[in-house]
N, C-alpha and C positions, 0 to 999 in steps of 0.2 A: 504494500500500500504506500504508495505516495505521500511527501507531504501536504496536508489539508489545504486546500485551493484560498489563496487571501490572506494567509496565516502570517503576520508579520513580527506580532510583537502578544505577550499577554494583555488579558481584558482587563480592561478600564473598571473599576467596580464604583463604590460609594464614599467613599469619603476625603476629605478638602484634606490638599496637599501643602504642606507645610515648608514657605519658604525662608529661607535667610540669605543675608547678606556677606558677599566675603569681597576678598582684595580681588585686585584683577589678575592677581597670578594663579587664581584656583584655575579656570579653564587652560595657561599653562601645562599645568599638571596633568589635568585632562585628558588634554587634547594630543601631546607630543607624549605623556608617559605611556601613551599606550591603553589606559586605562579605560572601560566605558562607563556611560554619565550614569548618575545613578538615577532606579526607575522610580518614577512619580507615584503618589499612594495612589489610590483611587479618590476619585471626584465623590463629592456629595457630603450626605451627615452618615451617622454610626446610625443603624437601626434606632427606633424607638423603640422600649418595651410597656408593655401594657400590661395590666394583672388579668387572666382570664375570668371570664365572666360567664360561662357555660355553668349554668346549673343545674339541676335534675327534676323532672317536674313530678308532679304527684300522682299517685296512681290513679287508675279510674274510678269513679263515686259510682259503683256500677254493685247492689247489690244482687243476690237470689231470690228478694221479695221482688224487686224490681223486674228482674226477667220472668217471675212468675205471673206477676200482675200485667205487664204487657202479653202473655200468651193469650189469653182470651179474651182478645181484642186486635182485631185488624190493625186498625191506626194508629192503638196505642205499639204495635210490634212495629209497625212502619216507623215510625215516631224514634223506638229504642234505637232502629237500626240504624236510622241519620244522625240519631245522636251519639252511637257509635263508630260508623265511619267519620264524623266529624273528629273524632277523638283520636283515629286512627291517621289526619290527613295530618292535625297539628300536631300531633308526635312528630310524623314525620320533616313539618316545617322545624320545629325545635333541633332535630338532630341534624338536619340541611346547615342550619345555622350555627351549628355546634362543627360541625367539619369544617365551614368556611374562616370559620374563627380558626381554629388548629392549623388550619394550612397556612394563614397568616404569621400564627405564630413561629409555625417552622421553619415559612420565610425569611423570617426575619433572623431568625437563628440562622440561617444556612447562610445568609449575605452577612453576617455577624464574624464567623467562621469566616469566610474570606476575606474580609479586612483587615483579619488577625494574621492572615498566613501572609496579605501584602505587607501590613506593615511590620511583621516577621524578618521578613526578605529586606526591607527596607534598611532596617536596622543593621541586620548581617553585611549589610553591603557599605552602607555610613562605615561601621566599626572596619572594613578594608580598604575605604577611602584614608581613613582616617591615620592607618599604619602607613599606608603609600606618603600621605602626605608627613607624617614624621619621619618615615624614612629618608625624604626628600629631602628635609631641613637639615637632619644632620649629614647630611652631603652636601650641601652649601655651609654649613657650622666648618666643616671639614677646611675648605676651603677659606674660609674667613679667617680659618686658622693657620695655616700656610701664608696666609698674606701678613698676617702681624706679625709671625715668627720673623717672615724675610725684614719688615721693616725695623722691627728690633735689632734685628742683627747687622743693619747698614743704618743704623742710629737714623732711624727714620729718612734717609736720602738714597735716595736711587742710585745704584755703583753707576749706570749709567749715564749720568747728567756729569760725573766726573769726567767720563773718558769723551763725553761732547764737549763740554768745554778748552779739551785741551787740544781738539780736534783742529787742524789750517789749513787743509781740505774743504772748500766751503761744497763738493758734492757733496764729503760724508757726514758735514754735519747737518744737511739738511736730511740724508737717510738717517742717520742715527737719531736726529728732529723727530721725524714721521714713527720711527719703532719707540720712540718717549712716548708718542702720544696714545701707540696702539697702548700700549703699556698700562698707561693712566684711566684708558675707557675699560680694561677689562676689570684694576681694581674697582672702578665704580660699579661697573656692572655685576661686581661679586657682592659689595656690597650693599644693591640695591636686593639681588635676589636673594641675601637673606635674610633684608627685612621682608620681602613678599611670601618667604617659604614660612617665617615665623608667624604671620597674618592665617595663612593658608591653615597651616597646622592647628591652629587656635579656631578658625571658622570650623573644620571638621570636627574638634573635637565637640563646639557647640551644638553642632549638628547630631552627633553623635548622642548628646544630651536630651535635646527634645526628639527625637528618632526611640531613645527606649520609652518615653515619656509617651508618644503615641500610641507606642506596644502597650506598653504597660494598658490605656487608656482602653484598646481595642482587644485588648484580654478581660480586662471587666464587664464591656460591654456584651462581651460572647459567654462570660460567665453566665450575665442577668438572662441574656437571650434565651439560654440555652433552660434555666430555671424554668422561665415563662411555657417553653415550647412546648417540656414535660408536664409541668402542669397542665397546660392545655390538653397535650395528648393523652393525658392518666384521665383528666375530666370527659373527653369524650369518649373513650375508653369504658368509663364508668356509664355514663350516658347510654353506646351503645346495649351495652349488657341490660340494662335497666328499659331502654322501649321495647327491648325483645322479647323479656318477661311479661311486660302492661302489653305486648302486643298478641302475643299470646293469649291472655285474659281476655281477649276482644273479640277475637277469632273465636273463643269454646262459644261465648256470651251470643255470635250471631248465627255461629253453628245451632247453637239451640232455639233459637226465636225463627230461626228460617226454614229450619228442619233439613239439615245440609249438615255435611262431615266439616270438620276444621280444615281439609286440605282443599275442601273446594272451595270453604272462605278464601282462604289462604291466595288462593291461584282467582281469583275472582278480583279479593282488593290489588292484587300484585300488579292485575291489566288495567285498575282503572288509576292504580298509580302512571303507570307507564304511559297511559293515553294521558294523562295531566304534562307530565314531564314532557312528551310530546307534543300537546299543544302550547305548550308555553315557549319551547323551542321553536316551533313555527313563526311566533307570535316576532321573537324576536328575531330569525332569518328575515321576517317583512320589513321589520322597523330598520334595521340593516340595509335591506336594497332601497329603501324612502329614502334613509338616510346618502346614501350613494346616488341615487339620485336628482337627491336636492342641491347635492355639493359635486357638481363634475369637474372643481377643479384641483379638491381632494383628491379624485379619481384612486385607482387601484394599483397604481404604481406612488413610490416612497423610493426617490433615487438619495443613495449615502449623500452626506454633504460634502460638498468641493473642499478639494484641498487635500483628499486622501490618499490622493495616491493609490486608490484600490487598497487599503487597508481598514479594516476595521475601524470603526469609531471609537469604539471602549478600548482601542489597542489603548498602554499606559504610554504617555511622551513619557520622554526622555529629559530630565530636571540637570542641568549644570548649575552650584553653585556659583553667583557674579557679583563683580562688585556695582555698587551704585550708580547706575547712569552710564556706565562703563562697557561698551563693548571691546574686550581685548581681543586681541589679534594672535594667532598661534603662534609659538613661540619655537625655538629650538628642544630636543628632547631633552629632559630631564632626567641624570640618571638616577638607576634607585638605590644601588649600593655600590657604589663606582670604588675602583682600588685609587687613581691616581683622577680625581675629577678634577674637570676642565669649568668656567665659571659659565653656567646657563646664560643663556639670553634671557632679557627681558621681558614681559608680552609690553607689547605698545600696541595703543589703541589704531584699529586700522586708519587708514588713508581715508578722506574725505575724496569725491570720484572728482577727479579736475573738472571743471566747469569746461561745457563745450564752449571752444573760439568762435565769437560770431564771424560771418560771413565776410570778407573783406568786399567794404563796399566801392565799385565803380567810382575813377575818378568825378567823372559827368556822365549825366543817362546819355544814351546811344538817341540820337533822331531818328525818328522814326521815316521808313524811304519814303519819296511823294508817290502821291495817288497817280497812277496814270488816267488820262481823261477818257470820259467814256461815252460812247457816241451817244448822241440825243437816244433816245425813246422815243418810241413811234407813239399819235395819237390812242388814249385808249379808244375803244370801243366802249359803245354803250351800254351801261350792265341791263341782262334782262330783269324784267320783271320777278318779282321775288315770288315763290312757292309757296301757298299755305303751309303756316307751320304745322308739323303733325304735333295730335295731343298724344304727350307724354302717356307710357304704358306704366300701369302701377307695378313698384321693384318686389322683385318675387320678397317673402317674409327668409332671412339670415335660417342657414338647418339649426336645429335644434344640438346646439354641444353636448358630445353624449363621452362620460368617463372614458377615458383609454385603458382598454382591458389588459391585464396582466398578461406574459405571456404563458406562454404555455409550460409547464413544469417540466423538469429535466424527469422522466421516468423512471430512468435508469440508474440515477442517483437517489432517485425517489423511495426507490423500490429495494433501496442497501439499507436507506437508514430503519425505514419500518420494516425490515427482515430483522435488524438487530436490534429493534424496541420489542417486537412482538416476541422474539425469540428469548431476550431478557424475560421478560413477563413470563413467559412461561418455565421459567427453568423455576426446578425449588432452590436452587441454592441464592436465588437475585433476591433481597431486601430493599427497604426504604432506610437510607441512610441523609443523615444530614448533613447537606452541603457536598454527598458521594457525588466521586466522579469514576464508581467503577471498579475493577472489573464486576464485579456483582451486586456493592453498594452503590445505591443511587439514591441523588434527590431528583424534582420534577424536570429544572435545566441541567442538572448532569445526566441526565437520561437521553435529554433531547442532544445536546450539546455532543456527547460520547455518539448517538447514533449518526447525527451528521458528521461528525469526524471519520468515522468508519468508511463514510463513502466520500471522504476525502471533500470535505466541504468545509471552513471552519464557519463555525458562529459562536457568537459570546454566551457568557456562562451563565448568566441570571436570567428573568423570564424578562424582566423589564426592558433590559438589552437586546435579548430574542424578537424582539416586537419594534421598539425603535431604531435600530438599523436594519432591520430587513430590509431590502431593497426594492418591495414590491406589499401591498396592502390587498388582502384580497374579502370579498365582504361572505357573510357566513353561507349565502348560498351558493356562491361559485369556489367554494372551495373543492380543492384535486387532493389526491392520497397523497402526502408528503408534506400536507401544510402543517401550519404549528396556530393552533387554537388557544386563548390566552382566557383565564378569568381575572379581574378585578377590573380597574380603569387604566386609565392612561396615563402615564408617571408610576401607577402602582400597582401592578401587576402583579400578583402571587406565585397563579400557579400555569402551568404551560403543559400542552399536549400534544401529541402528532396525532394527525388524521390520516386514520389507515384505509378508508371509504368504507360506502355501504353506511355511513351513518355511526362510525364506530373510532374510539380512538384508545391508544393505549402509553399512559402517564404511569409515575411515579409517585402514588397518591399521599401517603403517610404511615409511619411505624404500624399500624393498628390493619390496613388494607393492601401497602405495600406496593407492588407493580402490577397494574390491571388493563384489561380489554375493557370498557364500557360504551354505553352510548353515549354519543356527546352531548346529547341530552339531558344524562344522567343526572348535573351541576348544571341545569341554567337560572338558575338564579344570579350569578356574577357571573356570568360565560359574556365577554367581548363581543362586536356585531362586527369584530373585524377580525381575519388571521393575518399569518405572515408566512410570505412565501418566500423561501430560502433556493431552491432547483430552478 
C-alpha cells in the first residue's frame, strides 16, 4: 500500500498555539543546523467538560388491578395500550438522549487524548530544540574563549599591527591593511554570535517552560474528560439495563390486554419503532434537499481553501521561534559540537528588493509624421428613408441556477474503505476504544480515518475535520457508498459514519455497543442534512 494520497504533515486538532518571542539568531539555528521547526499545537480550546446528566427514569405506574380492570372493557384496553406504547416511545426518547449525551462525552475525551499526545510531542521536541540550542552556545562560548586567551597573551594588540607598521612596502601594507580588517570582522562576528546563541538558549529554555506547562494543562484536561466520559458511559450503561427491564414489563402488560405472546408484542413495537425512525429520517432527507435548494451557491461541492498546496487543512504548520519584527535571513551552518570551530555568521535581516529604475525618459517627444492629404470625398448620397423600428421581443426569463452536483465517487476507493469498516465491525476481536486508531481499537474518526487510509486516501482524524475539509458536500439524499454521514452541527460535530448503501452505515458507536452495521436512521435525531464526500 502506498503512501495515503495528500498526506503531508499530521492533523491540525484543537487547541491555541503558544507563541514566544526570541533573538533573531533562533531561525539561524534552525534553518543552517539542520534542525526542523518545531510542530504547532493544534488550533482551538481544550474540550469542555460537562457533568452528565443522564438519569434513570421511573418505572411504569402500570398495576395488575389496572390490567384487570381494563380487560373488560374495549376502550378502556384500547386506552391501556396507548398508554403503554406511549410509555414504551419515551423510554425510548430518554435512552436516544442518553447515547447522544455519551457520545459527546466520549468526544470530547477522545479530542482531549489528542491534544495530550500533540502537546506531548511538543514538549519532546522544545526539550531537543533546547539541547541543540545549548549545544550551540557552548561552541560559540568555545570560541569567545580562544579569542581572549589570544588577546591576553598579545596584551591585548594584534602581533599583526606590529609587523604592519614596520612594513615600507606600501603593496604589503595595504595587504597586510585588508587581513587586519578580515581579522577584526571575524572577532566581532564571534562576539556578536555569542551574544545571539546566549539569547537563543535562554528563548528555548522559556519555551521549554511553558511547553510542559501546556502538557501539564492538556493532561488535566484528558484527566477530567476522560472522568466525564465514564460517567456518562456507566450512566447509560445503567440506563440501558434498566429500559430493558421496564420494557419488558410493557411487553407481558400488552401481551395480556391484547391477547398476543410477548414476542409478537415484541416484533410489532420493534416495526412501529422503525417506521418512526424512518419517517423522521425522510423528514429530514427533504429538509436537506429544501435546504440545497434554496442555497445553490452552497451547492455540493466544499473546495479546500487556497493556499494548500493540496494539503490538508488540519495539516499542523510549522512554528519557528522569531525575534520581534524581525525577519532574519539564513545564516551560515552552525556547528553543534565542533573540535576546532570557526566563528558563525550572523543572521542579518534580508535585503529590502531594490526598487525598480524608472524608465529613462526621452530627451523631447518624437513628432509625430504629417498626415498625408486625402483626396476630397465624393458627394454623399441621400440617406433613404428610415424602416419602422421593430418592437422589441421580451428577453427570455435568466435559467434557473441549479447546485453543481458532486462528482461522482471514486468506487474503487470507495469500496476499500467500507471493506475494512465492515470487516472491523464484524470481527470479535475490534472494540470501541477512545481516541483508537486501530489495529482493533477504534473511536468513531479513527475508524473512518484508519479505513480511508487503507485505500490510500488521507483525511483528518476528528469528525469535525472529516466534514470541514472535505472537498465536496453532499446532501442526505444523494448520498453514494463511501460517504461519511456526521451527527451534531457544524463547528460541533460528534460523531461520524461511513455509508455502506442500501440505507445502512457502519461506525464506531461507544464502549457499551462498540463497532456496528445500523440504519442510518437509527440516530436521526442529531444526524446532519449534509455528508462528506472524500473518493
Amino acid at each position: 500500500m502506498g503512501m495515503p494520497e495528500g498526506r503531508s504533515a499530521r492533523s491540525k486538532r484543537t487547541t491555541p498555539v503558544r507563541t514566544i518571542s526570541l533573538a533573531a539568531a533562533t531561525v539561524a539555528l534552525l534553518t543552517t543546523a539542520g534542525l526542523p521547526p518545531a510542530v504547532a499545537a493544534p488550533t482551538g480550546e481544550l474540550p469542555q467538560v460537562s457533568v452528565s446528566t443522564v438519569q434513570i427514569p421511573a418505572s411504569p405506574a402500570l398495576s395488575d388491578k389496572d390490567i384487570d380492570a381494563a380487560k373488560g372493557d374495549a376502550e378502556a384496553t384500547k386506552a391501556l395500550v396507548e398508554r403503554i406504547e406511549e410509555q414504551l416511545r419515551a423510554a425510548s426518547g430518554e435512552l436516544e438522549s442518553a447515547r447522544y449525551e455519551t457520545m459527546q462525552s466520549q468526544n470530547n475525551y477522545s479530542t482531549a487524548l489528542l491534544i495530550q499526545q500533540d502537546r506531548t510531542s511538543e514538549l519532546e521536541d522544545a526539550r531537543g530544540k533546547a539541547k541543540k540550542a545549548g549545544e550551540y552556545f557552548e561552541a560559540v562560548q568555545d570560541q569567545v574563549g580562544q579569542l581572549a586567551g589570544e588577546l591576553y597573551r598579545n596584551g591585548g594588540v594584534n602581533p599583526g599591527l606590529s609587523s604592519l607598521l614596520a612594513s615600507a612596502d606600501a603593496d604589503e601594507v595595504l595587504y597586510k591593511a585588508s587581513t587586519l580588517d578580515a581579522l577584526s570582522d571575524n572577532r566581532f562576528q564571534t562576539l556578536t554570535s555569542a551574544q545571539q546563541a546566549a539569547q537563543l538558549w535562554a528563548a528555548w529554555e522559556l519555551h521549554v517552560s511553558e511547553a510542559e506547562e501546556a502538557a501539564q494543562d492538556a493532561a488535566a484536561a484528558a484527566k477530567a474528560a476522560e472522568s466525564n466520559a465514564k460517567a456518562a458511559s456507566a450512566a447509560h450503561e445503567q440506563l440501558v439495563s434498566k429500559q430493558e427491564e421496564q420494557r419488558q414489563v410493557l411487553l407481558d402488560h400488552l401481551a395480556e390486554l391484547r391477547g398476543t405472546s410477548v414476542a409478537e408484542e415484541n416484533q410489532r413495537i420493534s416495526a412501529l419503532e422503525e417506521a418512526e425512525q424512518q419517517r423522521q429520517f425522510e423528514a429530514l432527507v427533504a429538509a436537506s434537499e429544501r435546504q440545497a435548494a434554496a442555497q445553490p451557491a452552497a451547492g455540493a461541492t466544499n473546495q479546500p481553501a487556497s493556499g494548500n498546496n493540496g494539503s490538508p487543512a488540519g495539516a499542523s504548520a510549522m512554528v519557528v521561534p522569531a525575534a520581534d519584527g524581525i525577519t532574519p535571513a539564513p545564516a551560515s551552518p552552525a556547528p553543534a559540537t565542533p573540535s576546532t570551530p570557526s566563528a558563525p555568521s550572523a543572521p542579518v535581516a534580508p535585503p529590502a528588493p531594490p526598487a525598480a529604475a524608472p524608465a529613462p525618459a526621452p530627451d523631447r517627444a518624437p513628432q509625430p509624421a504629417p498626415e498625408p492629404e486625402r483626396a476630397p470625398a465624393p458627394a454623399p448620397a441621400p440617406p433613404p428613408a428610415p424602416a419602422p423600428a421593430p418592437k422589441p421581443s421580451p428577453k427570455p426569463a435568466p435559467p434557473k441556477q441549479e447546485p453543481a452536483p458532486a462528482p461522482a465517487p471514486n468506487y474503487s476507493m470507495a469500496q476499500t474503505a467500507i471493506n475494512y469498516a465492515t470487516a472491523k465491525a464484524s470481527n470479535k476481536k475490534s472494540y470501541y476504544e477512545w481516541a483508537g486508531n486501530g489495529p482493533w481499537g477504534f473511536d468513531c474518526s479513527g475508524l473512518t480515518q484508519q479505513a480511508f487510509g487503507t485505500a490510500g486516501k488521507w483525511i483528518p482524524r476528528t469528525a469535525a475535520a472529516q466534514y470541514d475539509q472535505a472537498p465536496h458536500k453532499v446532501s442526505l439524499g444523494n448520498l453514494q457508498p463511501g460517504d461519511l454521514v456526521f451527527w451534531g452541527t457544524e463547528g460541533n460535530f460528534w460523531h461520524v459514519a461511513l455509508y455502506i448503501g442500501g440505507g445502512q452505515v457502519v461506525h464506531a458507536m461507544n464502549p457499551n455497543d462498540g463497532l456496528r452495521v445500523t440504519p442510518i436512521g437509527y440516530m436521526y435525531g442529531k444526524l446532519h442534512g449534509y455528508g462528506a464526500r472524500w473518493t
